[in-house]
N, C-alpha and C positions, 0 to 999 in steps of 0.2 A: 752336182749340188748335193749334198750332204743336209738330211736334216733329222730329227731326232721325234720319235714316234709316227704317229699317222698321218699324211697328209691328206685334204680332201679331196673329192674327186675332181673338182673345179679348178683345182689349181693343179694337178697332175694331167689335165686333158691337153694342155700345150704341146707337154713333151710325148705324149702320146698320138697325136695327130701328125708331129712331125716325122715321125717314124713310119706312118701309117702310109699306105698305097692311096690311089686317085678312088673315091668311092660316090658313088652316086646319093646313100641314103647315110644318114647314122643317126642309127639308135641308141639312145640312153633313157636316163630313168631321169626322175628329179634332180640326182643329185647334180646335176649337167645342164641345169637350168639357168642360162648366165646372157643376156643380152650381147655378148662379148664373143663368146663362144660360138652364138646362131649368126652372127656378123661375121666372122671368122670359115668359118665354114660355109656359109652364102658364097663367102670370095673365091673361097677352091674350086667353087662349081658343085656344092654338097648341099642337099638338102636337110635338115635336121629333124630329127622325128624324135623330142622332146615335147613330155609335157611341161608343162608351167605348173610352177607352184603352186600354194593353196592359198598362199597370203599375197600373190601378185594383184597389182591395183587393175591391169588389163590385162584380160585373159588372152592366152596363147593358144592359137589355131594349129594343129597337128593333124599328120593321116595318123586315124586311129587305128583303120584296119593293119594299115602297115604293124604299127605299134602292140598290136595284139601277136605277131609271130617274138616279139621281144621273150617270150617266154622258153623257147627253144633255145636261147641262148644262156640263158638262166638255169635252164637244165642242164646243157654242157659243162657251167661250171659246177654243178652240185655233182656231177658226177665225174669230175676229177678231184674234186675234193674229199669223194674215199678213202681215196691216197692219203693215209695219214702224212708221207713224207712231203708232199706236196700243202695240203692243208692246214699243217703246221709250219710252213716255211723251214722245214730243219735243216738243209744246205742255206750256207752263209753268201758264199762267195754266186752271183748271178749267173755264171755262167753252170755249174751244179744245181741250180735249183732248174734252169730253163733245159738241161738234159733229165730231171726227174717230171719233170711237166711231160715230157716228149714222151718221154716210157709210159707214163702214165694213159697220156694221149694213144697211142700204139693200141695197149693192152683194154683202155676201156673202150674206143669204138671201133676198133680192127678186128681182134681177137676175138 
């Protein structure tokens, strides 16, 4: 599927789950806040460790504690994001951009 600028995260989680291995938790942020999504994931056998909204009419029950290690993952990407090559997206084609993530991977938590 082809589409043109940014799409949101809510409508890229499909095709990213499908791709995704069996997981017990998943963590997201707001932007991953979709009734559809926690029904979806209930089904796989996943628990979801999303907050809800701010403008939701009924508030959404999460582990919080779980939700507070979310920040380890948020540092991983800031720190592949160094990588100007990486951070900019300068490889077009995906298969080049997912060999400079890798190096990049390597070099920032290996080396």
């Amino acid at each position: 599927m082809l589409t043109s600028g940014n799409v949101s995260d809510i409508k890229a989680a499909p095709a990213l789950l499908e791709r995704a291995s069996r997981m017990r938790y998943l963590l997201a942020d707001k932007g991953y806040d979709a009734d559809r999504l926690r029904q979806s994931l209930r089904e796989a056998g996943a628990i979801p460790v999303i907050p809800g909204r701010r403008n939701r009419k009924r508030a959404i029950r999460y582990d919080k504690d779980r939700y507070r290690g979310r920040h380890l993952i948020e540092n991983a990407f800031c720190r592949l994001k160094d990588f100007r090559r990486v951070a900019t997206r300068y490889d077009k084609l995906a298969a080049n951009f997912l060999s400079g993530v890798a190096l990049a991977t390597a070099v920032a938590f290996w080396l």
